[in-house]
C-alpha positions as CSV (number, residue, x, y, z in Angstrom):
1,X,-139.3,-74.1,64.5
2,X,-141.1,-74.3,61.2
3,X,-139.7,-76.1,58.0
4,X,-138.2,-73.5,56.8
5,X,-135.9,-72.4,53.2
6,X,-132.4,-71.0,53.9
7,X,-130.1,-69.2,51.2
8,X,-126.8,-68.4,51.9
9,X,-124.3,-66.2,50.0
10,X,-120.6,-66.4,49.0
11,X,-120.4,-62.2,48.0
12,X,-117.7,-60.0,47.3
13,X,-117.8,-57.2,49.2
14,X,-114.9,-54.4,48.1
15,X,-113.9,-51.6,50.9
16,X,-114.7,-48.4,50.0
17,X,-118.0,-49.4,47.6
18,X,-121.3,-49.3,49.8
19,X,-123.2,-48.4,47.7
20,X,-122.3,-51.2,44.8
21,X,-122.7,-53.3,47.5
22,X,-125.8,-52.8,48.8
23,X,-126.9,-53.4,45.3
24,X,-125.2,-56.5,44.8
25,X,-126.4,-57.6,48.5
26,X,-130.1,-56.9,46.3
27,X,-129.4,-58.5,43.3
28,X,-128.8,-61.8,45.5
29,X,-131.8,-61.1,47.5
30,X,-134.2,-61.0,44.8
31,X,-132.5,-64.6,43.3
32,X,-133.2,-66.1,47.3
33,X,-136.7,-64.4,46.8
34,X,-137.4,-66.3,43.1
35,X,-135.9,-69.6,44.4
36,X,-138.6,-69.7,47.5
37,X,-136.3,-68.7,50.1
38,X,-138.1,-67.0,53.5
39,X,-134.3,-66.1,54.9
40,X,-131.0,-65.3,53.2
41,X,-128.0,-64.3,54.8
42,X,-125.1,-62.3,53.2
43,X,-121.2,-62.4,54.7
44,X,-119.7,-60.7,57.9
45,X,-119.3,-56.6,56.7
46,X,-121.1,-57.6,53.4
47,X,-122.1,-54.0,52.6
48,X,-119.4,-51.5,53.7
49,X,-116.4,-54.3,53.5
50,X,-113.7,-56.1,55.4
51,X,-109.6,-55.3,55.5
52,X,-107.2,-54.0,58.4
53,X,-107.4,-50.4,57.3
54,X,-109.3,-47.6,58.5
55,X,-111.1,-47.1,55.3
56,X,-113.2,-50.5,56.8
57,X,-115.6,-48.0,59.0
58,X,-115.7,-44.7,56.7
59,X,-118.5,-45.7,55.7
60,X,-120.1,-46.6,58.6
61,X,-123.8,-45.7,59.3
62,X,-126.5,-46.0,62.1
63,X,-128.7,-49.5,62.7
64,X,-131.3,-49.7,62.0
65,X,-131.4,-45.4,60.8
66,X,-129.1,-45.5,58.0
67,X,-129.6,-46.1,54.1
68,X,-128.4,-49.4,54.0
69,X,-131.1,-50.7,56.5
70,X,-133.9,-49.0,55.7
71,X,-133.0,-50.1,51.7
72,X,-133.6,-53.3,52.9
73,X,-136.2,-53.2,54.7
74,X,-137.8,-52.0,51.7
75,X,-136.6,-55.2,50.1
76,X,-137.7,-57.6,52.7
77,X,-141.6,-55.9,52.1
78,X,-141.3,-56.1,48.7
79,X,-139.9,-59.5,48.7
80,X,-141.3,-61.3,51.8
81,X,-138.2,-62.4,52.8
82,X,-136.2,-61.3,56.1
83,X,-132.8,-60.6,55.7
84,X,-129.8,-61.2,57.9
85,X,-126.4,-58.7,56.3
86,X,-123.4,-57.3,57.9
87,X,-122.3,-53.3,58.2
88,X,-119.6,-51.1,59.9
89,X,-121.8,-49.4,62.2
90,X,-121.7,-46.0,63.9
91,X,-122.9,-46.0,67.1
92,X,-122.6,-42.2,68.4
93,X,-119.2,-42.2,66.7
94,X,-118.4,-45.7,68.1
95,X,-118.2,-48.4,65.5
96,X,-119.4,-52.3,65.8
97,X,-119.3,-55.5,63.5
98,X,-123.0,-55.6,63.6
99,X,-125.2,-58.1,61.4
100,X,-128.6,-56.9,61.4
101,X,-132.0,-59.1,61.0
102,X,-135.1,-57.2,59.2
103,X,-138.2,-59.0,58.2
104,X,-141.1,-57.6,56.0
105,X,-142.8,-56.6,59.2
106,X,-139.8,-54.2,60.0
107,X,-136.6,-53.9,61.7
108,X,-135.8,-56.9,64.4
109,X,-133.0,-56.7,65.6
110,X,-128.9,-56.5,65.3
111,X,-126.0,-59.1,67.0
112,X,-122.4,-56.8,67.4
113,X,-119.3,-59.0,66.8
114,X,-118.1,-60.0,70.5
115,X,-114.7,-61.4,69.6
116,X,-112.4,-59.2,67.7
117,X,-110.2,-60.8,65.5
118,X,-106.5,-59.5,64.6
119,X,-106.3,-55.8,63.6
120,X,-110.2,-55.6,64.4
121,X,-109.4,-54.1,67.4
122,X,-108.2,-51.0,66.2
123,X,-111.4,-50.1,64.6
124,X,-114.4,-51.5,66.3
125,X,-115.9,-52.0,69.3
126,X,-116.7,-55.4,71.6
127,X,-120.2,-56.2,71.3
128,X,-121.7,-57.4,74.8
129,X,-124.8,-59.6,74.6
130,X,-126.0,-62.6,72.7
131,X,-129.7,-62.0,71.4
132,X,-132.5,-64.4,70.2
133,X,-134.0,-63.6,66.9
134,X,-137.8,-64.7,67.1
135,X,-138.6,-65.1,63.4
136,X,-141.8,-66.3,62.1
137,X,-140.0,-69.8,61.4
138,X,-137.5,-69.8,63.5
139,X,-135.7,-68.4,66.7
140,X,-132.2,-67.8,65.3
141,X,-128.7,-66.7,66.7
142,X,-126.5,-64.8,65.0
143,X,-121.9,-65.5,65.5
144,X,-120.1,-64.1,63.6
145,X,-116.6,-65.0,61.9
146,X,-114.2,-65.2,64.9
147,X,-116.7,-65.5,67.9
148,X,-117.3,-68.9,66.2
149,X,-114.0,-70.0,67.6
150,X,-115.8,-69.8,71.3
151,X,-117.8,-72.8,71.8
152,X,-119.6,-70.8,74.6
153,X,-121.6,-68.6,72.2
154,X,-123.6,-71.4,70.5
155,X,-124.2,-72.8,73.9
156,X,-125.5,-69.4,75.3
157,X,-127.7,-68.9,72.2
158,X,-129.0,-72.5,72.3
159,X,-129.9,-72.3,75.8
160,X,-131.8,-69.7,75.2
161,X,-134.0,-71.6,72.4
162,X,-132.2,-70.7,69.2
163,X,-132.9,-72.9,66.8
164,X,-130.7,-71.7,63.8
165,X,-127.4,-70.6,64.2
166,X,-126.5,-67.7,61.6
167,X,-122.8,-68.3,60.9
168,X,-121.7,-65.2,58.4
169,X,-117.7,-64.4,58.0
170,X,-115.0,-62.4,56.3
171,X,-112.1,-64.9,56.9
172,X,-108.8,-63.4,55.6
173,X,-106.2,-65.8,53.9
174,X,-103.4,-63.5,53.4
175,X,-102.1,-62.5,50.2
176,X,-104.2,-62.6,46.7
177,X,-102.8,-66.0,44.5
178,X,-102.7,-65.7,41.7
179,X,-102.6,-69.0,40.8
180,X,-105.5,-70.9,40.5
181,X,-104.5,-74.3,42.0
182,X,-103.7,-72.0,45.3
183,X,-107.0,-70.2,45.4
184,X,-108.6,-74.1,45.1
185,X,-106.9,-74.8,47.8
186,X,-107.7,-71.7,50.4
187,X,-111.1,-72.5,49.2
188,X,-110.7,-76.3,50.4
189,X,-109.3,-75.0,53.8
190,X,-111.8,-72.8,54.6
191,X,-114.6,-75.7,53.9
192,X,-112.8,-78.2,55.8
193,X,-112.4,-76.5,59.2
194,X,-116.2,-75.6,58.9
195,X,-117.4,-78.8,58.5
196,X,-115.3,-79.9,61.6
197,X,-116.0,-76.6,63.7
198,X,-120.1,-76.2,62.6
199,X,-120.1,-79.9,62.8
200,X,-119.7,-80.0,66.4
201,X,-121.1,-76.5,67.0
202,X,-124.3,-78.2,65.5
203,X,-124.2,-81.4,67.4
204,X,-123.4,-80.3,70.9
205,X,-126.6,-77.7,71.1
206,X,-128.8,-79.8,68.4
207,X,-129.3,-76.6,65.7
208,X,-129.1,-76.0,62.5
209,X,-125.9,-73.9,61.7
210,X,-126.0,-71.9,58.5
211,X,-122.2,-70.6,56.7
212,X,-121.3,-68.1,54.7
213,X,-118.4,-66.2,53.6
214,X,-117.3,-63.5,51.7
215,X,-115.6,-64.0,48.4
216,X,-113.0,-61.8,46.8
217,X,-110.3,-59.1,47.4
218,X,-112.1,-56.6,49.9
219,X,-109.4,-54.1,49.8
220,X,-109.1,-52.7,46.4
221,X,-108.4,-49.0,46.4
222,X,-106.1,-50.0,49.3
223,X,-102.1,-50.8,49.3
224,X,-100.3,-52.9,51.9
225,X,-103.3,-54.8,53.4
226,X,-103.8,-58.5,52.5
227,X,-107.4,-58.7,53.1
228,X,-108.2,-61.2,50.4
229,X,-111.7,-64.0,51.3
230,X,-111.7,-67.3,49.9
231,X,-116.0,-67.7,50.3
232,X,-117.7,-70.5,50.8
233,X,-121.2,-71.8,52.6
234,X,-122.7,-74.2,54.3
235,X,-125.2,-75.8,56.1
236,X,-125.1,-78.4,58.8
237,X,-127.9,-80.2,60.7
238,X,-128.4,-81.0,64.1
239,X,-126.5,-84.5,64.1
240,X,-123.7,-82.8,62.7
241,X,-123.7,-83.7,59.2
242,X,-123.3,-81.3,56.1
243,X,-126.5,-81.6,54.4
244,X,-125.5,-78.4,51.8
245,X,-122.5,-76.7,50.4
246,X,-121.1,-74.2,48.0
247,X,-120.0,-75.7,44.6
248,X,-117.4,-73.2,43.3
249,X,-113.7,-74.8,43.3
250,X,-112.3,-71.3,42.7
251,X,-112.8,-68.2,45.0
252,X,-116.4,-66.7,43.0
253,X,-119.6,-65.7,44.4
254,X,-122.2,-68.0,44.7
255,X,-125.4,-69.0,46.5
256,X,-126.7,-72.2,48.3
257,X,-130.5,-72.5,49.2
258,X,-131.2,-75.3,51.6
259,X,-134.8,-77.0,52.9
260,X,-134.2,-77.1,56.6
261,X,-136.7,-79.4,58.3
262,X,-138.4,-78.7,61.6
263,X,-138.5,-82.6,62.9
264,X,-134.5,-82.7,62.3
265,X,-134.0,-80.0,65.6
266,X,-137.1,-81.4,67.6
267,X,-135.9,-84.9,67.0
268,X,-132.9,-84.7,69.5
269,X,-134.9,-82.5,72.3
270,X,-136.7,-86.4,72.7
271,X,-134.2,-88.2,73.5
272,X,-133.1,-89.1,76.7
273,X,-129.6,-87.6,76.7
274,X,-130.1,-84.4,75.1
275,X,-126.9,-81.9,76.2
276,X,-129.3,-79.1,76.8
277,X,-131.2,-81.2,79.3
278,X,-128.6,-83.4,81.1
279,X,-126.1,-80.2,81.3
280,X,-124.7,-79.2,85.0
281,X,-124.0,-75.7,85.0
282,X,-123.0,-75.7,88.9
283,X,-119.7,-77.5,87.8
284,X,-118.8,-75.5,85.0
285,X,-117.8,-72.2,86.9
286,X,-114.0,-72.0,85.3
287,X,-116.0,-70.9,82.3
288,X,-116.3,-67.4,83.8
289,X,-113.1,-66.9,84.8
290,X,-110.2,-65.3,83.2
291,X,-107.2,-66.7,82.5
292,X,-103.7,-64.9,81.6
């Protein structure tokens, strides 16, 4: 890994409005661009959309063939960035939770959600494998939203020399408050359980994890779905520790861009009890088996 600048993104991301997203998703590109970032990584579904209705894949489209990707892969030349962002995608007529990863050099690569969460199932597919991004910085893993809840998945990717750990969600709350007080407080939620969860997530595989979440009502046009995001990002380093977080007390967009050092994750692989290295993976066989 090099030193490398991160930007993360809080972003609304309304059902039903690709193609104001995809601009948005640009807009906040171009600030990661001006403030020296070389990655910058939107939310889970950033630009078709998260809720529990069908309207969540209408607008669907192939990766890496479809507008949305090949807009910004334009963006990433233009820009010299890379670019991690989230879409409903259409596989064949089969739809994923995929994040995708291009770079100015092109397309590299996408990670499909593994884990689906509540009424996910009813609309997209289980992804089935756990990639390596080889960046020119960094090798970086992508987990998205729920699959974070599966300590297994940062261990995979870490074992398999990611470095950075690409963290990007549409958490629901429930229903919209609007109060403000109760908006502060699904904010404060969400940002507690990921400094405990990434914390550890962080410390027992010795990466960088980088947050992000999207920020708004996602289900506008829609009635009867609660599909509401209270934002927030974050980063954590390799001892666990939150070294960068999202400042907004109430549920807005927003972006964080972090200097992530190169030392900080080759520091630990030096010590003498590294996890990685002193790991038995003979005894650890009730890991692959189901339980009811």
């Amino acid at each position: 890994m090099q030193d490398l600048t991160l930007a993360l993104v809080q972003q609304d991301s309304p059902v039903g409005r690709k193609r104001e997203n995809l601009e948005r998703t640009i807009g906040w590109v171009r600030q990661a661009a001006q403030q020296g970032a070389q990655l910058v990584c939107l939310p889970e579904l950033g630009l078709t959309g998260h809720a529990g209705d069908p309207a969540m894949v209408r607008e669907a489209e192939p990766v890496p063939d479809g507008d949305c990707v090949q807009a910004l892969l334009g963006v990433a030349r233009e820009l010299d960035i890379a670019i991690c962002a989230g879409i409903a995608e259409d596989d064949r007529g089969i739809h994923y939770n995929t994040q995708f990863i291009v770079v100015p050099e092109g397309y590299i690569g996408k990670q499909r959600k593994v884990h689906l969460s509540g009424d996910e199932y009813f609309y997209f597919r289980h992804g089935t494998s756990l990639p390596v991004f080889e960046l020119p910085f960094a090798r970086v893993g992508i987990i998205i939203c729920y699959d974070n809840h599966f300590p297994e998945l940062a261990r995979c990717l870490a074992v398999d020399g990611a470095e950075l750990l690409l963290a990007p969600h549409a958490a629901r709350f429930g229903a919209w408050p609007e109060d403000l007080a109760a908006r502060q407080q699904a904010v404060a939620r969400n940002k507690a359980m990921w400094r405990m969860l990434h914390g550890c997530r962080a410390y027992d595989n010795g990466v960088y994890v980088g947050v992000c979440n999207d920020a708004g009502r996602s289900a506008l046009e829609l009635t009867g779905v609660e599909a509401n995001h209270a934002g927030g990002c974050l980063v954590v380093d390799p001892t666990g520790a939150v070294v960068a977080e999202s400042q907004s007390l109430d549920i807005a967009e927003e972006m964080i861009v972090v200097s992530l050092e190169a030392d900080a994750v080759a520091r630990p692989r030096r010590g003498k009890c590294f996890n990685l290295q002193t790991r038995r993976p003979e005894v650890y066989g009730a890991l692959t088996r189901r339980t009811d």
